[in-house]
ROGU-764959 format. One record per residue (C-alpha): y negated, z negated, x; residue number from 1. Coordinates in steps of 0.001 Angstrom, whole numbers, plus 500000, padded with zeros to 6 digits. Layout:
BEGIN
      c2      c3      c1   nr
       Y       Z       X  NUM
...
This chain:
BEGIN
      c2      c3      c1   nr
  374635  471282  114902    1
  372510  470270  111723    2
  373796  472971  110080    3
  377606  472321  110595    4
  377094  469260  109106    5
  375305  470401  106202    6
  378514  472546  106165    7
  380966  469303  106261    8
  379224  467511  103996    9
  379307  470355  101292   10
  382869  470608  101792   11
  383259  467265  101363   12
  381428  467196  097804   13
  383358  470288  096878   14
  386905  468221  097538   15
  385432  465400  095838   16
  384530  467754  092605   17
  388031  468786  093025   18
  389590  465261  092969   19
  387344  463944  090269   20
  388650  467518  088735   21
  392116  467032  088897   22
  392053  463803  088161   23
  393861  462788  084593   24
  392572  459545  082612   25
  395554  460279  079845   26
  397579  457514  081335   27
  395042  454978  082240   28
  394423  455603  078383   29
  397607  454594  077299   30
  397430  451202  079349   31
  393817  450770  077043   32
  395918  451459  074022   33
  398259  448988  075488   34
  395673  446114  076013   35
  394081  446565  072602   36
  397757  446425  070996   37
  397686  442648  072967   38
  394965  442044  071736   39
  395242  442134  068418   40
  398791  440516  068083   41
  399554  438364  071195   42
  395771  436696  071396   43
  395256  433366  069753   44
  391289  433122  070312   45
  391245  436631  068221   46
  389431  435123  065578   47
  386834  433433  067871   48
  386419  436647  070202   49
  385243  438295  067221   50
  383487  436096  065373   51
  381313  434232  067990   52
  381505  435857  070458   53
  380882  439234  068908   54
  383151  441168  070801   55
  384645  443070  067522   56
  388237  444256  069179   57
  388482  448103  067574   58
  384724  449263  068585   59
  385334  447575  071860   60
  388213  448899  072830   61
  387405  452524  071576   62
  383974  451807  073927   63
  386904  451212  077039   64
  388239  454277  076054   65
  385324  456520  076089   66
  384389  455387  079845   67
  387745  455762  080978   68
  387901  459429  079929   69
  385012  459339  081496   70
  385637  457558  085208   71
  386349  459745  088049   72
  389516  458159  089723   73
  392285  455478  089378   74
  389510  452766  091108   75
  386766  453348  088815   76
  389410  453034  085365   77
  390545  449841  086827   78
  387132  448742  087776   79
  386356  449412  084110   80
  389051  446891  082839   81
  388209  444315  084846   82
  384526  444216  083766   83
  385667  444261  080196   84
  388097  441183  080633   85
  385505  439639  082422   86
  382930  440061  079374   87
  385367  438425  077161   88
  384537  434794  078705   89
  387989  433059  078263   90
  389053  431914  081519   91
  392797  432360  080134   92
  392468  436232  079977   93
  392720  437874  083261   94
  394615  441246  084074   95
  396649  440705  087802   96
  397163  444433  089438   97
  400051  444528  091511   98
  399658  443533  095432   99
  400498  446213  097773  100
  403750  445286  099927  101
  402334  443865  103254  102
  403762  446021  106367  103
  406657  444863  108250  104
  405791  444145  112080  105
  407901  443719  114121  106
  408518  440592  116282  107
  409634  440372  119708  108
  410528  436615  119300  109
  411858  435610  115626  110
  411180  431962  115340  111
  411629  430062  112125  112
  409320  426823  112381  113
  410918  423331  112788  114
  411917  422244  109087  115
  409811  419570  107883  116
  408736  417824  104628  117
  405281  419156  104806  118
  406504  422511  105122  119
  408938  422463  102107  120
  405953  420992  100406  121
  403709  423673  100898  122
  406630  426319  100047  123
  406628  424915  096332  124
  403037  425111  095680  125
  401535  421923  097242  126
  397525  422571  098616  127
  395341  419714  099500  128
  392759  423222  099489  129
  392864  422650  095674  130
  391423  419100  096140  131
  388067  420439  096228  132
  385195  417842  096126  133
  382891  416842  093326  134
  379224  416416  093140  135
  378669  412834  091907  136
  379938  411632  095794  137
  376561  413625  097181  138
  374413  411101  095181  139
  372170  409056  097122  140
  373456  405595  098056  141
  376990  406900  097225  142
  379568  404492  098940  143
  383325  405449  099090  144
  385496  402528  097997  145
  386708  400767  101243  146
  390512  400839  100349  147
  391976  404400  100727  148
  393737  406030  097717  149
  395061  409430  096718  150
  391823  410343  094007  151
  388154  409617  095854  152
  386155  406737  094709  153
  382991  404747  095218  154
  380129  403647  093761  155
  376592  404821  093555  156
  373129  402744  092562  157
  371420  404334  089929  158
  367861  401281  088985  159
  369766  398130  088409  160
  373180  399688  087057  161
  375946  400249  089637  162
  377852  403355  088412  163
  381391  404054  089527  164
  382661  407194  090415  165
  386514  408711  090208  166
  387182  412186  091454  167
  389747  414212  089764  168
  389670  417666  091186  169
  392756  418837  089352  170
  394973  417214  086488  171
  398205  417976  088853  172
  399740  416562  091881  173
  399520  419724  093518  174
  396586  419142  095106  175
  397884  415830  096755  176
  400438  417098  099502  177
  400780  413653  100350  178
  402629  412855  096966  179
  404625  415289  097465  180
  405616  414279  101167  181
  406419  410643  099928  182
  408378  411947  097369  183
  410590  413853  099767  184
  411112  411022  101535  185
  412060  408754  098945  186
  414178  410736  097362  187
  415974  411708  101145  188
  415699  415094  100162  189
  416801  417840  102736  190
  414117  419741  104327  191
  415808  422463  105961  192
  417264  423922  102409  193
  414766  425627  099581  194
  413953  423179  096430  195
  415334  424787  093339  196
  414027  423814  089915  197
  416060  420149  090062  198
  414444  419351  093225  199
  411295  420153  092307  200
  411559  418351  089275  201
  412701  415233  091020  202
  409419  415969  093249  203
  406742  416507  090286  204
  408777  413299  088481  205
  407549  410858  090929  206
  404629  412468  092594  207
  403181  411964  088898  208
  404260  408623  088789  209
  402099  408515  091741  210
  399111  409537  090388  211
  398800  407683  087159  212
  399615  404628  089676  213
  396906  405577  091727  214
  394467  406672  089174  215
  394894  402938  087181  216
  394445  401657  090891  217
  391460  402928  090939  218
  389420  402039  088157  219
  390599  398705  088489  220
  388870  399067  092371  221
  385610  400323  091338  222
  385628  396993  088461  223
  385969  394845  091219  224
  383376  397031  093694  225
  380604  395981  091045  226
  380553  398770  088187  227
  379503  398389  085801  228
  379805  402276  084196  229
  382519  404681  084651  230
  381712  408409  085746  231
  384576  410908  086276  232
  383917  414079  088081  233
  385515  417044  086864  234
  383085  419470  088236  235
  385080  422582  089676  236
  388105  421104  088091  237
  390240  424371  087542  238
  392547  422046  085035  239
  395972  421979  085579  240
  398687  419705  083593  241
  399095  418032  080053  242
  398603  414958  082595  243
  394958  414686  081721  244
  395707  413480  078132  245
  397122  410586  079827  246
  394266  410211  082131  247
  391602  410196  078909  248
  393863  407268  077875  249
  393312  405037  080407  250
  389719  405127  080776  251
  389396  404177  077030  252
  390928  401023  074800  253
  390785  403327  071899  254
  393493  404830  070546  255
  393139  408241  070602  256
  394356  411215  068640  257
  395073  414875  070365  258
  393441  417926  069144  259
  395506  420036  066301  260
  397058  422761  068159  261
  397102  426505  066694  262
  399566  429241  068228  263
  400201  433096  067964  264
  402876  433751  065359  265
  405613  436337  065812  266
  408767  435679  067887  267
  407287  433775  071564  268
  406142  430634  069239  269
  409215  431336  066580  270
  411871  430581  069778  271
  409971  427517  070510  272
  409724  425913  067459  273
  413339  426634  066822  274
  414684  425266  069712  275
  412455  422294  070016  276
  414172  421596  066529  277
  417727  422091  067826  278
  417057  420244  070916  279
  415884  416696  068360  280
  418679  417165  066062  281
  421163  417270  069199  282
  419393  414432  070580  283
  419355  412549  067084  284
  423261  412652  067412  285
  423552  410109  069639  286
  420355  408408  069039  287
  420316  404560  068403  288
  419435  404177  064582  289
  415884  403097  064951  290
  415636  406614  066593  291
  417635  408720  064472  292
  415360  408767  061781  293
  412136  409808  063209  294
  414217  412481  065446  295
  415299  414415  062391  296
  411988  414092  060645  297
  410645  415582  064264  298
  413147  418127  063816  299
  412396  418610  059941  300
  408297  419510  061744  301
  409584  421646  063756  302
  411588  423784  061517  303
  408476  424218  059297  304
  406339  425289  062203  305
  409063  427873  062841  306
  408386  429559  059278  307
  405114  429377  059855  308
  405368  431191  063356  309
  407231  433781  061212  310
  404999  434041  058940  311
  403117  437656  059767  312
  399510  437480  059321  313
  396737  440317  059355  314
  393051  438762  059837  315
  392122  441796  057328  316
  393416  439618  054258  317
  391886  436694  054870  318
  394749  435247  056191  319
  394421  432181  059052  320
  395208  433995  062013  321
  396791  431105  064256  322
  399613  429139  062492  323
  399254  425456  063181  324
  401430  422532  063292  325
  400931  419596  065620  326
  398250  418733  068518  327
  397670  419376  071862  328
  400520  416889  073209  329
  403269  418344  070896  330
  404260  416882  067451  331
  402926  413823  067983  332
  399368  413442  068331  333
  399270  409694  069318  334
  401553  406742  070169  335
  401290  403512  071625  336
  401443  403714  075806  337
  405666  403759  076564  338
  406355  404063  072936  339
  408395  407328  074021  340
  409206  406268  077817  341
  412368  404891  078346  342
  413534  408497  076236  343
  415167  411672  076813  344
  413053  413180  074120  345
  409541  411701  074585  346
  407991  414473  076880  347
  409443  417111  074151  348
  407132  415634  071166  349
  404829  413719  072877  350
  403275  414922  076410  351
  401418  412243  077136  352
  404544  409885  076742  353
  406511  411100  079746  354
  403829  408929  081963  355
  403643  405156  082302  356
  399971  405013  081908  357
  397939  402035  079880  358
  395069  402380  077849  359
  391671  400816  078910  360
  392245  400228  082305  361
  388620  400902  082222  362
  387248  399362  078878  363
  383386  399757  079921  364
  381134  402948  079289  365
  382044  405996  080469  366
  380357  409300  081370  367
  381995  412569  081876  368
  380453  415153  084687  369
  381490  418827  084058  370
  379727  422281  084770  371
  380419  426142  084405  372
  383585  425465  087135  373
  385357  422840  084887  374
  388408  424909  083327  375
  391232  424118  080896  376
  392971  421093  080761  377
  389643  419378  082672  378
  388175  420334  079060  379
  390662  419033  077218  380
  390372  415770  079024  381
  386732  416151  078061  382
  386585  417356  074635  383
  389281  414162  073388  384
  386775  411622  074530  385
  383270  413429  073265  386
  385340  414317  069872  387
  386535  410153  070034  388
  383031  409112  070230  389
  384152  407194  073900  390
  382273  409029  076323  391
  379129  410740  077574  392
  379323  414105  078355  393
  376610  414920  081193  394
  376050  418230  083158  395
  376249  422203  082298  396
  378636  423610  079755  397
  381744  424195  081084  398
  383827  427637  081468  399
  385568  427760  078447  400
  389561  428002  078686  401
  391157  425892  076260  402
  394602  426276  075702  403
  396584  428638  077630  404
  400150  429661  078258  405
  403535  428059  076998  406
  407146  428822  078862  407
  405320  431501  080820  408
  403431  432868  077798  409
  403433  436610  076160  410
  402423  438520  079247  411
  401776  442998  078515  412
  402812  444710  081495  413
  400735  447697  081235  414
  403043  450809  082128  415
  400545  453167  083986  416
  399138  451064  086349  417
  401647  447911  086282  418
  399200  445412  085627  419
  399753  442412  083881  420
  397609  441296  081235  421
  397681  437221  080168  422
  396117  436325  077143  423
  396422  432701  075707  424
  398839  432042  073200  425
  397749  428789  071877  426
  394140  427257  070863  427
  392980  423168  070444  428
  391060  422397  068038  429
  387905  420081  068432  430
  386765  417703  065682  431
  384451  419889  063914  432
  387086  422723  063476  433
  385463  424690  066666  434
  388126  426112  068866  435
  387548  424468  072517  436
  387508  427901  073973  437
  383781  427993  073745  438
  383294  425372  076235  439
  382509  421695  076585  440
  378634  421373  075550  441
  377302  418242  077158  442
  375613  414979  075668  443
  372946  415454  078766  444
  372250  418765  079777  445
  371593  419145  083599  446
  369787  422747  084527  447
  372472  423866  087388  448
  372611  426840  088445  449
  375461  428218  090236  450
  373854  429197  093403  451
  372381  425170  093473  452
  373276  423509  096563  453
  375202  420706  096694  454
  372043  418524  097578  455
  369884  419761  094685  456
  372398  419551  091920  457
  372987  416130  093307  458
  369127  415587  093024  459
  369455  416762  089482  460
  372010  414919  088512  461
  370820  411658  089671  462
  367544  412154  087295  463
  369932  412626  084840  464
  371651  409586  085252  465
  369680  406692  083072  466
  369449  408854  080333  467
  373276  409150  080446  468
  374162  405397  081237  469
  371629  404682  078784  470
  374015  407010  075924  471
  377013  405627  077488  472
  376227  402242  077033  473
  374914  402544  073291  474
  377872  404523  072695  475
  379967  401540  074102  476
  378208  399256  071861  477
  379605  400761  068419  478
  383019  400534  069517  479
């Protein structure tokens, strides 16, 4: 019996030889040529990659290349890529492999569920799942406020200050089903029917109006609950929407500035520059004449971004490789709050604009609590107040996104194995000319590690805390 199985399991290494044998890494190599083709044209944190992060493109790529020839079977070349995309550090690249169709079973009874507006909700995206909570409520003496709202608040003792906490797990009303429920309801939308792109624009429309409602609400609570300083938790904040420029606005009576934006030249950014510009002059037609003016000059911006974006560059001549025109909320960096409101054209040029939000609803100090989970748009929330001088930064450095896609971005869809690879098309740029990809680096460090339980980072973070109210409130003082 031992011996037949010695038997079997020689067989079984011999049809393994074969496999590995017959198997052919030529195409898997083409998808590597592929990805480093990407790479160098389509990726806007090229320069950085390189640069500080060391991770020169060519000998990288040609390192790929070698263990592919080298791998065994279709599973071992794609583990290969994914540990190499995962070594790059920028949460924006990521290669998706095509899911596997799920098997059809068959039902004896086919019942649709009742129609309702929770279930259209959750058909369009809507998750409370992606609500996850922070680590600032685990801190001892933490009290939730007593009147319930959409974002979690409360207050927490920390010696003789009273600091006051507000919970954003995600700049986007995706997270709040709720919003999305009342919004159904308002509107007397049908349930029973799918939401196309006008319905779910109608949706997103008011559930933000929601938000910033709620999000004002609340800072004004936690004034009147006794803080005295203002801590927002973005840990594990994944990011989300241009939303969190207005957020940074109303926690702050400073007027602030977005970060200069740089983008991939070539034809993706070319499109949008142009028809941003065609979309102000039409607008600028019938335009009241206050408007008219500073429409065409928009448009004027726009067309000069557009030779830029066609403007080839090759890093190899010294060349800048980004193009840049504008910030991080379009060609307008900063207005007053509802200077671009009540028009048709204010989200186009202005992000931030296309929310009623007010500045300095909280005008006391602020601290900002981040670590390695806080992604993307939760870092540009962050970086605009540490590069205005108007908040603390406290915990771990966080992930390192930055910018990321625009109108669905330049995806590669490799043509072997039908992955998708995303790199980010656009950068922000943080005060001292750093791009914001590298992560947030805090004011006060705290020594997290991610395998910390919630209790200990909590302990951590509440020795921590005087140092940080202590920055906050210096920092508050200069203003």
């Amino acid at each position: 019996m031992r011996r037949f199985a010695g038997v079997l399991i020689g067989l079984a290494l011999m049809t393994g030889s074969a496999q590995a044998r017959d198997w052919d890494p030529a195409p898997w190599l083409a998808d590597v040529a592929q990805m480093r083709a990407a790479f160098e044209t389509k990726y806007a944190n090229r320069d950085w990659l390189e640069r500080e992060r060391g991770w020169e493109i060519d000998k990288r790529f040609e390192q790929i290349a070698a263990q592919v020839k080298a791998a065994g079977s279709d599973a071992e070349a794609r583990a290969i890529l994914d540990r190499a995309m995962r070594g790059i550090g920028d949460g924006h690249v990521s290669l998706r492999w095509p899911r596997p169709r799920p098997a059809v079973v068959a039902s004896a009874v086919d019942e649709a569920p009742a129609p309702t507006a929770q279930a259209l909700c959750a058909s369009i995206g809507y998750d409370a799942r992606k609500a996850r909570p922070g680590i600032a409520s685990a801190l001892p003496g933490y009290r939730p406020l007593p009147v319930a709202g959409v974002l979690d608040a409360g207050t927490a003792p920390s010696g003789d200050t009273i600091l006051g906490v507000l919970r954003i797990p995600l700049f986007d009303p995706q997270a709040f089903p709720q919003l999305c429920t009342d919004a159904v309801a308002a509107l007397k939308l049908p349930v029973d029917q799918p939401c196309d792109d006008g319905c779910q624009g109608e949706i997103i429309t008011r559930a933000f109006a929601a938000l910033t409602r709620d999000a004002e609400d609340r800072l004004r609570q936690l004034r009147v609950a006794g803080a005295s300083v203002l801590m927002v938790d973005l840990t594990g904040n994944g990011g989300g929407s241009e939303w969190a420029e207005a957020a940074a606005r109303m926690v702050t009576p400073r007027r602030l500035t977005s970060a200069p934006l740089g983008f991939v030249r070539g034809e993706h950014w070319s499109r949008n520059w142009a028809a941003l510009g065609e979309r102000l002059r039409g607008w600028a037609k019938s335009a009241p004449k206050q408007d008219r003016a500073k429409l065409l000059a928009l448009a004027v911006k726009a067309d000069a971004a557009r030779v830029v974006a066609d403007t080839p560059c090759d890093p190899a001549t010294g060349c800048d490789w980004l193009g840049r025109a504008g910030y991080a909320t379009g060609l307008v960096g900063t207005a007053a709050p509802g200077e671009w409101l009540a028009t048709d054209w204010g989200g186009w040029v202005f992000s931030a604009g296309q929310h009623d939000y007010h500045e300095g609803v909280w005008g006391g100090p602020v601290t900002v609590l981040v670590d390695q989970e806080t992604w993307s748009a939760a870092e540009e929330f962050t970086a605009l107040l540490q590069d205005a001088d108007t908040a603390v930064i406290v915990g771990a450095r966080t992930g390192g996104a930055g910018c990321g896609y625009t109108w669905g971005g330049m995806p590669t869809v490799l043509t072997h194995s039908g992955a998708t690879l995303y790199l980010p098309d656009c950068a922000r740029f943080r005060a001292d000319g750093s791009n914001e990809v590298a992560g947030i680096v805090p004011d006060v460090t705290i020594g997290w590690r991610a395998t910390d339980s919630e209790a200990f980072r909590a302990k951590l973070l509440a020795a921590a805390l005087p140092a940080a109210i202590d920055q906050a409130r210096a920092q508050a003082g200069r203003r």
